[in-house]
N, C-alpha and C positions, 0 to 999 in steps of 0.2 A: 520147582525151580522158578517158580513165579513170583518168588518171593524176594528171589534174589537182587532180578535189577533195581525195584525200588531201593532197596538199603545200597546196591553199589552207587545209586544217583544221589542218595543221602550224604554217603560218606565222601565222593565227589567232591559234593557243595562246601560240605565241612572243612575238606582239605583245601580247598581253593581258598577260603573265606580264614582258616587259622592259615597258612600259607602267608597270607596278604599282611596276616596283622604279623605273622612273627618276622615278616621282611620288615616293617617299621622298627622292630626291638631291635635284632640281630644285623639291620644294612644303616643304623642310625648313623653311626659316624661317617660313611661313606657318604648320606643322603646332606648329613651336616657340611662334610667338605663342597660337595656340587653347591648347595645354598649358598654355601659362602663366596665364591666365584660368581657363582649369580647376580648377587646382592654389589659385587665391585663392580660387573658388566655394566648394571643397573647407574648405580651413582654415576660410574665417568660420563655413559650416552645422558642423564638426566644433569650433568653436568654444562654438557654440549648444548643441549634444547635449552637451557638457560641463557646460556652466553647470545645464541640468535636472538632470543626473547628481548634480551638488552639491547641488542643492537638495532630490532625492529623497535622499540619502545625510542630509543635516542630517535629515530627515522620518521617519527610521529604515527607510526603503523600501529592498526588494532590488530591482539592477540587473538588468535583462532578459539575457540571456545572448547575444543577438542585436549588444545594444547594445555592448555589452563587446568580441563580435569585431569588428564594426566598424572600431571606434576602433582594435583594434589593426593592423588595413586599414592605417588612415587613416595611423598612427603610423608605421606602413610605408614606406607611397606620399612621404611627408614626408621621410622621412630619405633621400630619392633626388633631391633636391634637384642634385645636379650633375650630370644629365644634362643640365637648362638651362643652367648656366653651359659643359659642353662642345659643346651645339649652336652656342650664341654664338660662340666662336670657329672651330669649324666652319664657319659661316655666313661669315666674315670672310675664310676664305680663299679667293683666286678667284684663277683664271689674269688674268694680263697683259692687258686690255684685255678680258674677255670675264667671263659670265653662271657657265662653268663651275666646278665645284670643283675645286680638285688636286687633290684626292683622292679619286676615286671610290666605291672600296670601303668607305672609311672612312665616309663620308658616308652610303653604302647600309644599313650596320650600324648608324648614329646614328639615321639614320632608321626605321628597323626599330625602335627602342626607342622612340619619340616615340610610334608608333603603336599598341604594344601598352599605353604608361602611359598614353595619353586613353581608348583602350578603356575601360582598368579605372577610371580616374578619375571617366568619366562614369557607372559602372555603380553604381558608392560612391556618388554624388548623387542618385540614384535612388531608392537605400535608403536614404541618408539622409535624404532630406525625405520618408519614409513613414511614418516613425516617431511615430504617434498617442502611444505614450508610451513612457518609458525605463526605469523602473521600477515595479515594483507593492509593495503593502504587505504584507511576511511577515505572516505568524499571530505573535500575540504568544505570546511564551516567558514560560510559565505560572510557572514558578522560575527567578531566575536563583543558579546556584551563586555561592556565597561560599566563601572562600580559610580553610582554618580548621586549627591543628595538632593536637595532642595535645591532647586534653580530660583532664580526671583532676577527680571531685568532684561529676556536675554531673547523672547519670542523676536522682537522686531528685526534685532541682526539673524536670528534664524532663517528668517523667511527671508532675509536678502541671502544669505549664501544659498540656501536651498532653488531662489531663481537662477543662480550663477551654474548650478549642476544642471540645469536644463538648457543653459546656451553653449550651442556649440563654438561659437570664438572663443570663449575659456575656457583653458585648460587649466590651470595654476590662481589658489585664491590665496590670500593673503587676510592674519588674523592678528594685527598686531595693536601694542598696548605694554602698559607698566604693569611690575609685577604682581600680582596678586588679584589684578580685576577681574578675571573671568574667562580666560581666552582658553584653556581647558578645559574646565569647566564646558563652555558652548561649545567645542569637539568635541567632548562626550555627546554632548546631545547630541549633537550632529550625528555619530555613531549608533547611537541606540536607537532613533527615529529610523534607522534603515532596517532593523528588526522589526516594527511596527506598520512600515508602510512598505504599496508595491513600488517598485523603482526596477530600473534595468540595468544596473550594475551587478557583475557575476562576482565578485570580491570586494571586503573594504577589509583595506588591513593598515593599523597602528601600530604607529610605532615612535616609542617614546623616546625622546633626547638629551641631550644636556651640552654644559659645557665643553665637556670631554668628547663629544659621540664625533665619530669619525663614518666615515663610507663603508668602513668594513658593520661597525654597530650596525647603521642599518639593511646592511647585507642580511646578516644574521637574523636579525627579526624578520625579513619578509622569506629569507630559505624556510623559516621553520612553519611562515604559514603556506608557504608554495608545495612543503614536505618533499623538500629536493633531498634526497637521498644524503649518505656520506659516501659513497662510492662514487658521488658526482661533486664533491663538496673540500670533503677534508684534502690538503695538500694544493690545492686551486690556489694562482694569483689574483686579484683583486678583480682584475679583468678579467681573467674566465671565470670568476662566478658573477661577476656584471652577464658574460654571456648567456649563463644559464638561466637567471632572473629573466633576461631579456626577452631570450626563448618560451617562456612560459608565459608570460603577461601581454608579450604580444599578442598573443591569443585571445586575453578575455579584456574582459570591460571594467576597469577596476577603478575603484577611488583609493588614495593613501593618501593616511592622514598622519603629517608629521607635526609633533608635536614639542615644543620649546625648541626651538630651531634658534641657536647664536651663533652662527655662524653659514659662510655660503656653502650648500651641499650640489655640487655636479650631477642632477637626478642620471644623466647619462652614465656616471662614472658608476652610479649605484646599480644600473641595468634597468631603470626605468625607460618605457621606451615614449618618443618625441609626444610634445601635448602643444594643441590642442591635435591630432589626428583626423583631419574633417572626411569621415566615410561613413556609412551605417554600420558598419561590423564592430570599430572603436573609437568610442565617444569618454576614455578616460578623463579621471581629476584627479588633482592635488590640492590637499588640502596645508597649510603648513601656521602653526603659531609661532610666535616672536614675539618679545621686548624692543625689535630695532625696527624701524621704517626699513632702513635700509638696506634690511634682509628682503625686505618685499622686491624690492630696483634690481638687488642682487641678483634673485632666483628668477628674474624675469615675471612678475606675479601678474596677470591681467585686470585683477578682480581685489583692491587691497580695500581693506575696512578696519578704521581702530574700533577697537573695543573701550568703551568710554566707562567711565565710574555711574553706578548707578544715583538715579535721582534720586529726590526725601523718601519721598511715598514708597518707594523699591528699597531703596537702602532700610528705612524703619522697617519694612516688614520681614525683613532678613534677620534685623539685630532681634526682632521682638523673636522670632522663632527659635534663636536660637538658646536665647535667655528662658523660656519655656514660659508656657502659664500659671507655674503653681507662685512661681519668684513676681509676677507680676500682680498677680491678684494678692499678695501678701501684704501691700502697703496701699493703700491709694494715693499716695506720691508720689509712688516708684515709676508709671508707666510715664508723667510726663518728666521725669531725671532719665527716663531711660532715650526720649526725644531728644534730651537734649545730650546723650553722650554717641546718639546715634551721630547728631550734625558734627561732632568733632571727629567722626571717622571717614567725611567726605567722601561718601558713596563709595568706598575703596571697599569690595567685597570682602578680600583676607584679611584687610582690620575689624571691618563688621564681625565678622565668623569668630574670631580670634577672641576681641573685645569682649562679645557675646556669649559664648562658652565662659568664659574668665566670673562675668554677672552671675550668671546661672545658681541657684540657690542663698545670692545675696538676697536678705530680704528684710531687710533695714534699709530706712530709708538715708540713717549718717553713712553707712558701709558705701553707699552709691555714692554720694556728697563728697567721701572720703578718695573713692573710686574718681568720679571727674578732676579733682584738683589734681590727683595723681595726673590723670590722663593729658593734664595740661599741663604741669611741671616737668614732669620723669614719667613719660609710657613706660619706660621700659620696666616699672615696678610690677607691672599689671602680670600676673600669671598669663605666660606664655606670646607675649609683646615682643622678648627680645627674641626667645629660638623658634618660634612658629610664623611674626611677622619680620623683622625687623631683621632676621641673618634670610631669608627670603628675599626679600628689597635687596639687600647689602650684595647680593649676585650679580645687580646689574650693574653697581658700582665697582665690585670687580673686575668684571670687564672692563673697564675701562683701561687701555695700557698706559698711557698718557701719566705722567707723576702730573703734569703740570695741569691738565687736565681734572682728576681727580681735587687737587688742590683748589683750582676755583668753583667747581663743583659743594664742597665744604665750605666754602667762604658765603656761600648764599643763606647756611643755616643763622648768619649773626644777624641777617634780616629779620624780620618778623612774618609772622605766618601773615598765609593771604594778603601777603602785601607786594606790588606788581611793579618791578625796579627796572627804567628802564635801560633798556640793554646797555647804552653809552655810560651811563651812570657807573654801571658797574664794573665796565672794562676798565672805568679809569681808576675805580678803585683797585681794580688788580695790577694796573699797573703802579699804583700805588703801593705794592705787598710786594713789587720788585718780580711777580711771577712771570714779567717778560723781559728784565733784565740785557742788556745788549740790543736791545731792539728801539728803533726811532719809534714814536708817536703812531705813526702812519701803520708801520709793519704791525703792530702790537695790537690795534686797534682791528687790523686782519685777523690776524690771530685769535683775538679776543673775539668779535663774530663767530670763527670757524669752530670754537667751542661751545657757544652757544647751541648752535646747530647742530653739532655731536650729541648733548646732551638732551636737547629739545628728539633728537634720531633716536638715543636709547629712551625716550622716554621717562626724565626724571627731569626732566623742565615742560613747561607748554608755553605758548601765546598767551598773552592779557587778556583779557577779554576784547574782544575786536581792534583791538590795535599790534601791530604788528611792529613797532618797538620796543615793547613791552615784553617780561616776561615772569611768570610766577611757578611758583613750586607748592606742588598739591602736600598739605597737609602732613598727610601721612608720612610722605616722601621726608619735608622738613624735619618731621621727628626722627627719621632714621641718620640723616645728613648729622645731624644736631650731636648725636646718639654716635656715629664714625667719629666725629670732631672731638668729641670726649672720650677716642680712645673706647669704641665700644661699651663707653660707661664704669671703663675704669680709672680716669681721671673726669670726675663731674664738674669741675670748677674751670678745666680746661678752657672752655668757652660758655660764655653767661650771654644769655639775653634774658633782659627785663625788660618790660611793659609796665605803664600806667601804673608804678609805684607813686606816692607822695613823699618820701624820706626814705632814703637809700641807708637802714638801720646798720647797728654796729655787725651784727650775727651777718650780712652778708658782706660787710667789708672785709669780713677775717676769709671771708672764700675769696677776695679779689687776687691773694699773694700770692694763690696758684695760676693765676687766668694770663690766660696767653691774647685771648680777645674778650673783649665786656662792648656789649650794644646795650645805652640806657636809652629807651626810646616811647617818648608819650606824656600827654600831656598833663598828668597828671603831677610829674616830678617836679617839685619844688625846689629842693633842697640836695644839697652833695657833702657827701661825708669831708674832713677838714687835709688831714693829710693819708689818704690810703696808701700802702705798701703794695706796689705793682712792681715789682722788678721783673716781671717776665712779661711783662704788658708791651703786646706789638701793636693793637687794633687796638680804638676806643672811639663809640659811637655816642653821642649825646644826640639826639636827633628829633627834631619835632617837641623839643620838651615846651612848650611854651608859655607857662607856668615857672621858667627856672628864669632869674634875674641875672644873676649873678655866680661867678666860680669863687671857693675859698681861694685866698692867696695859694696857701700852699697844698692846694690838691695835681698839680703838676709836678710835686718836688720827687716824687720816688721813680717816677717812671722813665727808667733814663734810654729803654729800647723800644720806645713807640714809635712805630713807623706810619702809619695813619692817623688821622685824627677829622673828624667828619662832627662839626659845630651846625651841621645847617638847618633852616628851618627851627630856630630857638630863637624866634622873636624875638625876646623880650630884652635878649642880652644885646647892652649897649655900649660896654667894655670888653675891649680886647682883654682876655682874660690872662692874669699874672699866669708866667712859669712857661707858656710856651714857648717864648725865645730862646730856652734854656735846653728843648726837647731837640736836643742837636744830631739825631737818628731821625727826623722825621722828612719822610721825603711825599707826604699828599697832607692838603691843609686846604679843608671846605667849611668855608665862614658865610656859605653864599645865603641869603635872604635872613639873614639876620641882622641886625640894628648899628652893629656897630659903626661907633663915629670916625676911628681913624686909626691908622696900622702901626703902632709901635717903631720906630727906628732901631729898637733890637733884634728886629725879624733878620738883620742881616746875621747873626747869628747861624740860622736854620742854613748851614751850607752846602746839605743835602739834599734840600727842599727841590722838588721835579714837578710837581703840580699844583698848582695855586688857583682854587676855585672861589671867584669873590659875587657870583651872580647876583641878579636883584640887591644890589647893597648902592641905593641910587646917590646917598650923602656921605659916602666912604671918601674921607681922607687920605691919598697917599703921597706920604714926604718925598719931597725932590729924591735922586737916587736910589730911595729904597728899592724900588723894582731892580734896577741894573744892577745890585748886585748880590740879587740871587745868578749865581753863574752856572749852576746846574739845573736853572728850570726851564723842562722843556714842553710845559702845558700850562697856561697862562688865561683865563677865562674870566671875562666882565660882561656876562654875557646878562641881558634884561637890562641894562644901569645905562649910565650917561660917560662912554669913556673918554670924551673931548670939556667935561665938566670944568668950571673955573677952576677946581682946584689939583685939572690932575693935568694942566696944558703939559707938560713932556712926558707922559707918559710913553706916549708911541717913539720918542727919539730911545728912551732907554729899553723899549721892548726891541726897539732893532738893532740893541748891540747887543743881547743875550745871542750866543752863536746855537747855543743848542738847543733854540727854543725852534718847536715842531708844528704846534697848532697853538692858533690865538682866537679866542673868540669874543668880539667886541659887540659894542649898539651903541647909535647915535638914535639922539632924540630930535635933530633935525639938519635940514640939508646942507643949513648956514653954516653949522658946525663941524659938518663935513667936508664941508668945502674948505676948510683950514688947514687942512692937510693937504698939500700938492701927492705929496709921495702915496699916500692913501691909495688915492684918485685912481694910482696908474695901477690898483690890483685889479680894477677892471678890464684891462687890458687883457688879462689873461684868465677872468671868469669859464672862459668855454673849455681850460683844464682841469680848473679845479672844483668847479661848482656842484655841490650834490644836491642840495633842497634851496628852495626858490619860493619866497611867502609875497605875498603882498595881500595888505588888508587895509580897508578903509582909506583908499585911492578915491574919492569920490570926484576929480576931476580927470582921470588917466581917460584918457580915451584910444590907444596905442601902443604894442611894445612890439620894438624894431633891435634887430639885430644888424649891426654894420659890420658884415663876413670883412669885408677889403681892409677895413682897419686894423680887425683885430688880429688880422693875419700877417697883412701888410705883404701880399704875394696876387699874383698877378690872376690866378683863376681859382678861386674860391672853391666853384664849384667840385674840384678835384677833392675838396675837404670833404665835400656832404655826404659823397659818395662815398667815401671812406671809413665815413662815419667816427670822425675824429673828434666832432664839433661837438658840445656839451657833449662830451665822453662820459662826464662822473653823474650827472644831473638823474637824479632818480625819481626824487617827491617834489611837485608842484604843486600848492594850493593856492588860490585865489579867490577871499572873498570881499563881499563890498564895495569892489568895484562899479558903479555903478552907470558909467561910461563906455567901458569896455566894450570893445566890437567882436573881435576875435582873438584866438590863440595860433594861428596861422604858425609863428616862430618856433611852436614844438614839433612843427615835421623834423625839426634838426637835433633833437636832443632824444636819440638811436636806443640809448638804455632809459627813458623814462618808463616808474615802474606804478608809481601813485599818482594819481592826480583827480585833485576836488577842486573844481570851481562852484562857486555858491555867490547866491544874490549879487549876480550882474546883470541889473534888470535889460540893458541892452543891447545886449548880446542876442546876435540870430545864428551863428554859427562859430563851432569851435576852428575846426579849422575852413575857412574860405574855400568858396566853391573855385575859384582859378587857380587853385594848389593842384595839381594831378588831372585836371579837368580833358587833358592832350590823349590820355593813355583808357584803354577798357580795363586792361591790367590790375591786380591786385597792389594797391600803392603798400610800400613797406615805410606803415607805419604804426606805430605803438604796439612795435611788437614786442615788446617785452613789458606793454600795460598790467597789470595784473589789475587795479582796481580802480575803478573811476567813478567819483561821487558828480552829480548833475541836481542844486535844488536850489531853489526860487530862482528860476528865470524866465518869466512869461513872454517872452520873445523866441526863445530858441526851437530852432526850426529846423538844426543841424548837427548834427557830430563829422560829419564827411558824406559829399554827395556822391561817392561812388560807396565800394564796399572793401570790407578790411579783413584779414585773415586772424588779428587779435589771437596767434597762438598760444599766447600766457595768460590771458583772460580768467579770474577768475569770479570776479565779483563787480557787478554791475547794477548803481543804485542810482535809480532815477524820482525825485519829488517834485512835485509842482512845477511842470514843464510843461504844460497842457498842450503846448505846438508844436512841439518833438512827436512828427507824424511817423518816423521810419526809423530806425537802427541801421546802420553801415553792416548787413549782418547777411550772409546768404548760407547756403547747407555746410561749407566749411570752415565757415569762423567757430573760433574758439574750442574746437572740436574733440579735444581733452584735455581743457581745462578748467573747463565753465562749471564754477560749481553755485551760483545761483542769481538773477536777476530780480532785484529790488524794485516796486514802485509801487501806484496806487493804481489798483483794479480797473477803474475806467481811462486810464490811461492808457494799461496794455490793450486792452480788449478794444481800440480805437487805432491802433498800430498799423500801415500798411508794408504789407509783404509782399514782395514778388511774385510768389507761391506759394499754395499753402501749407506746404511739406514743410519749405523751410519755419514755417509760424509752430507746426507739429516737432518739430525738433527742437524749440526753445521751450513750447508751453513748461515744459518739464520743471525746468531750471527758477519755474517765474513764482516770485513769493510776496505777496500784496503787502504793500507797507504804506499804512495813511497820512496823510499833510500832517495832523499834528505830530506824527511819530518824528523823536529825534533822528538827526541822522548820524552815523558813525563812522568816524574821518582814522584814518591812520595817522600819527605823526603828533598829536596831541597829549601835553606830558599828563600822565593821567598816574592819579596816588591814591591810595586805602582808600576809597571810596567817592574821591573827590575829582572832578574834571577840572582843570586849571588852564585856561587859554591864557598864554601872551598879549598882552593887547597894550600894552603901556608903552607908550614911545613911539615916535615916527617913525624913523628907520633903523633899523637892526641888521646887522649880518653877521655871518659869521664864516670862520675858513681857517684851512688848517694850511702853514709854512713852515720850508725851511728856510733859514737866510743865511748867506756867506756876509763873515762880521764885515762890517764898513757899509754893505748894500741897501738900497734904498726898499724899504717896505713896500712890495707888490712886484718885484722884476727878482724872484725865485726861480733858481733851475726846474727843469720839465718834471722832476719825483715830487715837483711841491703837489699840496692834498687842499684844496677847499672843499668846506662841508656847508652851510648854511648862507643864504641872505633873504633878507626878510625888508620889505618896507610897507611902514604903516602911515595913513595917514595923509593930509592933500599932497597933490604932487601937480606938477605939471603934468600939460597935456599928451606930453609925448614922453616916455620912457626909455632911453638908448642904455640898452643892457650894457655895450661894451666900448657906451665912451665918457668920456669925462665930461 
C-alpha cells in the first residue's frame, strides 16, 4: 500500500492542473462576458480620472505621477480590445452536435489570456477608484522668462528704473515713448534680470495689453499666475475676483509689469492692492509701458521716464547686427551705405530691426543705392516697412479719436523732414485748411495749441530743439504720416513733397492731377512747369525756393480748389505772380519775406481770403482800398516791415473797418511814426489784457520801465488788481536784451503767469527785481510762480534775482553765464521741488555760491550742469528753421496783438475777449518807458 499515496498525490496534482486549464476551454465564454463588463467598468472610471485631470490642468495644477501611469495602464489594456472580438468567434465554434470546441489548444491559449487581462483589469479599478485626488498645485514660478534679442541702448534707463524698485516712495513707474523705440523691449529686461539677480520680490508677473485690454484681460493673466482655482473663479463679478486677487497679493511682495498700457487701468478695480504700501512686509511695484505721457498723470505714476531713440553709435550697432556679417563684408562699400541708411532711421529701434532684416543678404553695393533712394522716396517699398513698421506706428494714430485732430496731424507730413515749424506758423495754416471753421482767431489758435500737446502726449510730435515753440516730427514718424495721407499708399500722388529739385520735369506734372497737396520746397528749384492740371489741388507750398524768379503766367490757370497757397521765403520773386486773383477758393495767402513790389488791385477778387501773411516785405506796395475790401479776413500780419511806411498811410483806417478781423500783427520802424496814429496810442491802454510776449532789444538809453496801475484802470485801488492777479493776465515770454541802462525788472511781480524770461547784456543791472519789493514780509513772496525758464548772461553787475527766497514751483530750467556777482539764488530746500530739471552755468560760479545750509547746496548740486562763457546760450522764443537761427533785429519798434473790433470803433478800445500776443521794441528810446501810457 505504499505505493498507493504517491500515485494518489500524482493523480491529485494532475487533476487540479487539467481542471484549471479545462476551466479556461469549457468557462471561456462566461470568462469573456465578465472581461467585457470589466473592460466598460474600466473605460467610464478611466473616463472620470480624465475629466479631473482637465480640470486640474485648466487650474494650472501638476498631475500626480501615479495618475499619469495609470492612464497609461488603461491606454494599454484598451488598445487590446480584440481579444474579445477573437474569443467571440472562438466561442462560436463547436463540434457537430456537441458543447465541445474544435479546437482545443487554441481555445486553452485564448483562455489563458482572458484570464490574465481581468486579473490586471480588476487590479487597475482598484487603483483607480482610490484616487482621493489627481493632481496637486505646483509652487508658483516666482519669474516667468520672457523671450528677448539683442538689446543695444538701454543699460542707462535700466539702472534708473532698477533704483526706483529700491525706493520706497515709489510704488508706480512709468515707461513711456513712440511706437517702436524700446519700451518692451527694456521690460523684458527688466523681467529677466530678476531671474539672474537676488532681489526680494516674492512675484513678478506680466502681463501684456493692447488696445482692447480691459480689467477683466488683466484679471485673467494675473488669476492664472496667482492659480486661483475655477471654483473660486468662473461665474465671479469683476469685483469679486478684484477680491480674490486682492487676497492673495496682499500677501506677498510683488512687481507687475504692465505692458502697452493705452489707456487708464483702476489697478484697485483690477485687485491690486494700494502702492507705495510704506512697511517691511510690503514693499510692492508697478511697472507700466505707454505711447502717452499722459497715461503716466493718469495712473498716478511717481517715477515717469521717456524712453528716447537710440544714439549713432547704438542705433549703427543694431542696424549692423542685424544686416549680419557675411552682407557686410561682401562689398567694401556696403558698411559705410549701410551708415548712412542707418542715419535715415533716426535711432528708431523698430525701423533699425525692420530696415535691417530687409539689407540682410543684399550684397551689392547698387541693391543698397537702390535700397536708400527707396528709403527716402517710398519706405514703404522696403520689405516689411509697411506691415512690421509703419501699421505699428499707424496704432497710435489710431487712437487718436479727434477727426480734426488726426487731420492736422497729416498736414505736418507736406512739411519736410527734420524741419522744426513753429507751432503759430502752423495753427495758422490750419486754420487756413478751414479745420477750425466757425471759430474766431483767438478760439482756434486754443484749439490749435491743445492739439499740439495731444500729439506731442501721444508721442508722434516732440519739442525743437531747445525752443519751446517749435515743433518737429521724428523721421520715421513723417514717413508714416506721409504714407496715412496717401491713403496707406494707395493713392501716392495723394500728397507730394519735393525737395531741392532744379526743374519740376514733365513725368511729375502728370502725377500733380491726382494731388490733393504738392509742398515744392528748396533751394534748388529753378523753374515751374507752364500750365499743370491740378483740379483737386487744395494745398500748394513753393517755399524757400530761392533760385525761382519768376511764376509762368498760366501755372495758376487749372487750379480752381486751392485753398492755401504759402509763397514765402522765395526771395527772388519780385512779381506778384499772374493767376492768383483768379484763385477764388483761397482763404490763407503768405507772400511774407519775399520781394515783391506791390499787391495787385485784383486781390479784391480773393473774397474768401481770411488770412493774409505779408511779413518782412519792408517795400511792399499796397493800393489805397485794397485791404478793406477783403471783408472776410480775419488775420492780417505785417509783421518785421514798416506798416506806417509812406506808401501804406491808411492802412490802419481800412484795417479798422474789416469787422471780422481777429488778430493784427504790425512793426513800426520808429516812435515818430508811431506817434501818427492817435487811435494806435490808446491800444496801450489796455496792454495789461492782452499782452502775451514783451521784447525789447537794443534800448541803449532805457534806464526804466514803469507801469502806471491808476491809469490803465482808471479805478480808485489798484492794488485790488494785483491781488487778483488780473494785471498782465496773458503776459507769458519776456526777453530783454541790450539794454544797457536798465536797472531792474521790479514791474514783473505783476505779470502772475509769466512763464519765459531772458534778460541778457544789461550791463547795469544789480537786481531783477528790487530789494523794497516784499522786503516787509519773511514769507514766501508769490512770484514767478509759474517761471518755467529763465535765462541770466553778460551782466557783470548783478547781485540779485530777489533778496528773500521763492518757491519757483514750475521751475524748470535755470541758465546762468557770466554773472560773476550773482553770489546767492532766491532758493531754500523747497523751491522748485518737482520741477527742476536742470541748472545751467559756469563751474566757478556755482562752486562760489552762498547757501544758507548746506543741505539746501546738497539738494541742487544734482540739477547743476557746467556751461562755459563761450557756450551759446538757448533762449525760447526765437524763430528757428532747418538748421538756421534767425533773430529779428531790423527796426525800432515792433509789436504785435491780436483784436477784435465792432465796425466804426477806434483801433485799441476792443471788448475784454480781445487777445494781444507780441510787442517788441528795438532800438534808442527814452529814458523812461511807460508801458501803459501814451
Amino acid at each position: 500500500m505504499d505505493f498507493v499515496s504517491p500515485v494518489l498525490d500524482v493523480l491529485t496534482r494532475l487533476y487540479a492542473c487539467t481542471a484549471k486549464h479545462a476551466a479556461n476551454i469549457f468557462h471561456l465564454k462566461q470568462d469573456l462576458e465578465f472581461l467585457r463588463d470589466r473592460m466598460v467598468e474600466l473605460k467610464n472610471l478611466s473616463e472620470d480620472v480624465k475629466a479631473r485631470v482637465e480640470i486640474a490642468d485648466q487650474q494650472n495644477m501638476r498631475v500626480r505621477g501615479e495618475v499619469i501611469n495609470w492612464l497609461s495602464k488603461v491606454n494599454f489594456i484598451e488598445s487590446r480590445v480584440g481579444i474579445l472580438q477573437q474569443g467571440g468567434l472562438e466561442v462560436e465554434k463547436k463540434c457537430l452536435g456537441s458543447s465541445c470546441p474544435k479546437n482545443f489548444w487554441s481555445s486553452f491559449k485564448l483562455g489563458k489570456k482572458v484570464s490574465g487581462n481581468t486579473i490586471t483589469i480588476v487590479n487597475l479599478l482598484g487603483e483607480g477608484r482610490n484616487f482621493d485626488s489627481v493632481a496637486y498645485r505646483a509652487p508658483i514660478v516666482r519669474v516667468d522668462e520672457m523671450p528677448i534679442g539683442h538689446t543695444v541702448g538701454l543699460d542707462w534707463l535700466y539702472e534708473k528704473v532698477c533704483s526706483c524698485l529700491t525706493e520706497d516712495k515709489v510704488g508706480i513707474i512709468g515707461l513711456y515713448g513712440t511706437g517702436g523705440v524700446g519700451k518692451t523691449t527694456l521690460m523684458k529686461k527688466i523681467n529677466n534680470e530678476f531671474l539672474k539677480t537676488k532681489h526680494q520680490f516674492g512675484l513678478v508677473i506680466w502681463v501684456s495689453l493692447s488696445k482692447q485690454a480691459s480689467v477683466r484681460t488683466a484679471q485673467e493673466v494675473i488669476r492664472n499666475k496667482l492659480q486661483i482655482p475655477d471654483s473660486m473663479w468662473q461665474g465671479r463679478t469683476e469685483d469679486e475676483r478684484a477680491r480674490e486677487i486682492f487676497n492673495i497679493m496682499k500677501t506677498k511682495r510683488f512687481v507687475l509689469l504692465l505692458d502697452d498700457v493705452w489707456q487708464r487701468l483702476d489697478l484697485s478695480e483690477i485687485g491690486v492692492p494700494p502702492l507705495p504700501v510704506l512697511d517691511d512686509q510690503n514693499k510692492s511695484k508697478v511697472i507700466i509701458t505707454t505711447r502717452f505721457m499722459r497715461i503716466c498723470s493718469d495712473m498716478e505714476v511717481q517715477a515717469t521716464f521717456k524712453v528716447n531713440c537710440l544714439t549713432r553709435e547704438e542705433a549703427l550697432a543694431l542696424f549692423l547686427k542685424k544686416v549680419g556679417e557675411d552682407t557686410l563684408s561682401s562689398h567694401p562699400d556696403i558698411p559705410n551705405l549701410a551708415k548712412a541708411m542707418t542715419e535715415r532711421c533716426q535711432g528708431l529701434p523698430l525701423a533699425l530691426v525692420t530696415v535691417g532684416r530687409a539689407m540682410a543678404n543684399r550684397n551689392t553695393p547698387q541693391e543698397w543705392e537702390q535700397a536708400i533712394q527707396e528709403l527716402e522716396k517710398n519706405p514703404s517699398e522696403i520689405s516689411g516697412v509697411e506691415n512690421q513698421l509703419f501699421d505699428v506706428l499707424k496704432l497710435s494714430y489710431d487712437s487718436i479719436r479727434d477727426d480734426i485732430t488726426k487731420s492736422c496731424f497729416l498736414y505736418l507730413s507736406v512739411f519736410p523732414k527734420e524741419y522744426e515749424v513753429r507751432n503759430d506758423e502752423l495753427i495758422e495754416h490750419w486754420i487756413g485748411e478751414g479745420f477750425f471753421d466757425g471759430k474766431d482767431i483767438y478760439e482756434a489758435r486754443r484749439r490749435g495749441h491743445k492739439i499740439i500737446e495731444d500729439l506731442k502726449n501721444a508721442c508722434l510730435l516732440e519739442a525743437g530743439d531747445g525752443f519751446k515753440e517749435c515743433i518737429k516730427m521724428h523721421d520715421v514718424i513723417h514717413d508714416m504720416a506721409l504714407w496715412i495721407a496717401q491713403e496707406c499708399g494707395n493713392r501716392m500722388n495723394k500728397t507730394l513733397v519735393c525737395e531741392s529739385l532744379r526743374f519740376v520735369d514733365t513725368g511729375r506734372v502728370t502725377s500733380w492731377k491726382e494731388a490733393e497737396r504738392i509742398s515744392l520746397w528748396g533751394r534748388n528749384i529753378e523753374k515751374l512747369p507752364e500750365t499743370p492740371q491740378c483740379s483737386n489741388l487744395q494745398t500748394l507750398f513753393v517755399r524757400e525756393c530761392t533760385e525761382l524768379k519768376t511764376f509762368p503766367s498760366g501755372f495758376f490757370q487749372f487750379m480752381p480748389l486751392i485753398k492755401v497757397l504759402n509763397l514765402s521765403a522765395t526771395h527772388r520773386l519780385t512779381e506778384f505772380p499772374a493767376g492768383i486773383e483768379r484763385l477764388i477758393n483761397l482763404e490763407y495767402l503768405n507772400l511774407s519775406m519775399t520781394c515783391i513790389q506791390q499787391l495787385p488791385t485784383e486781390i479784391i477778387n480773393l473774397a474768401k481770403l481770411r488770412c493774409l501773411l505779408l511779413d518782412s516785405m519792408h517795400g511792399l506796395i499796397i493800393p489805397p482800398n485794397l485791404i478793406s475790401s477783403l471783408s472776410w479776413l480775419q488775420l492780417f500780419s505785417m509783421y518785421d516791415g514798416d506798416a506806417l511806411s509812406t506808401y501804406r498811410q491808411a492802412l490802419l483806417g481800412e484795417l479798422e473797418s474789416i469787422e471780422l478781423l481777429d488778430e493784427l500783427s504790425l512793426s513800426f520802424r520808429s516812435v515818430e511814426a508811431l506817434n501818427r496814429s492817435t487811435e494806435l496810442l490808446q491800444v496801450t491802454e489796455v496792454y495789461e489784457t492782452y499782452l502775451e510776449t514783451l521784447c525789447l532789444f537794443n534800448c541803449l538809453q532805457l534806464e526804466d520801465v514803469r507801469v502806471n496801475i491808476e491809469r490803465a484802470y482808471d479805478i480808485p485801488n489798484p492794488e485790488l488788481i494785483l491781488r487778483n492777479k488780473q494785471y498782465f493776465g496773458k503776459l507769458r515770454d519776456v526777453k530783454i536784451w541790450s539794454c544797457p541802462k536798465l536797472q531792474n525788472l521790479t514791474w514783473l511781480v505783476h505779470a502772475a503767469g509769466l512763464e519765459s524770461l531772458s534778460i541778457q547784456s544789461c550791463e547795469s543791472m544789480k537786481e531783477v527785481i528790487s530789494h523794497d519789493y516784499g522786503a516787509s514780509t519773511s514769507e514766501h513772496v508769490r512770484v514767478f510762480t509759474r517761471l518755467t525758464t529763465i535765462v541770466l548772461g553778460g551782466m557783470p553787475l548783478l547781485e540779485s534775482i530777489y533778496q528773500g527766497t521763492l518757491l519757483f514751483p514750475a521751475m524748470e530750467v535755470m541758465c546762468v553765464i557770466n554773472c560773476p556777482k550773482l553770489g546767492r539764488l532766491p532758493f531754500d530746500a523747497n523751491s522748485a521741488a518737482k520741477t527742476l530739471k536742470k541748472i545751467e552755468g559756469d563751474t566757478n560760479w556755482w562752486y562760489g555760491l552762498q547757501w544758507e545750509h548746506e543741505t539746501i547746496e546738497l539738494t541742487f548740486i544734482k540739477y547743476f550742469s557746467p556751461q562755459y562763457l563761450a557756450d551759446a546760450i538757448h533762449v525760447s522764443g526765437i524763430i528757428w528753421e532747418k538748421g538756421n537761427c534767425r533773430i529779428l533785429l531790423e527796426g525800432l519798434i515792433s509789436w504785435q496783438r491780436k483784436k477784435r473790433w465792432k465796425k466804426g470803433q477806434p483801433l485799441g478800445q476792443g471788448p475784454k475777449h480781445s487777445s494781444g500776443r507780441e510787442a517788441k521794441y528795438w532800438g534808442p528810446s527814452p529814458k523812461q518807458a511807460w508801458v501803459f501810457e501814451a
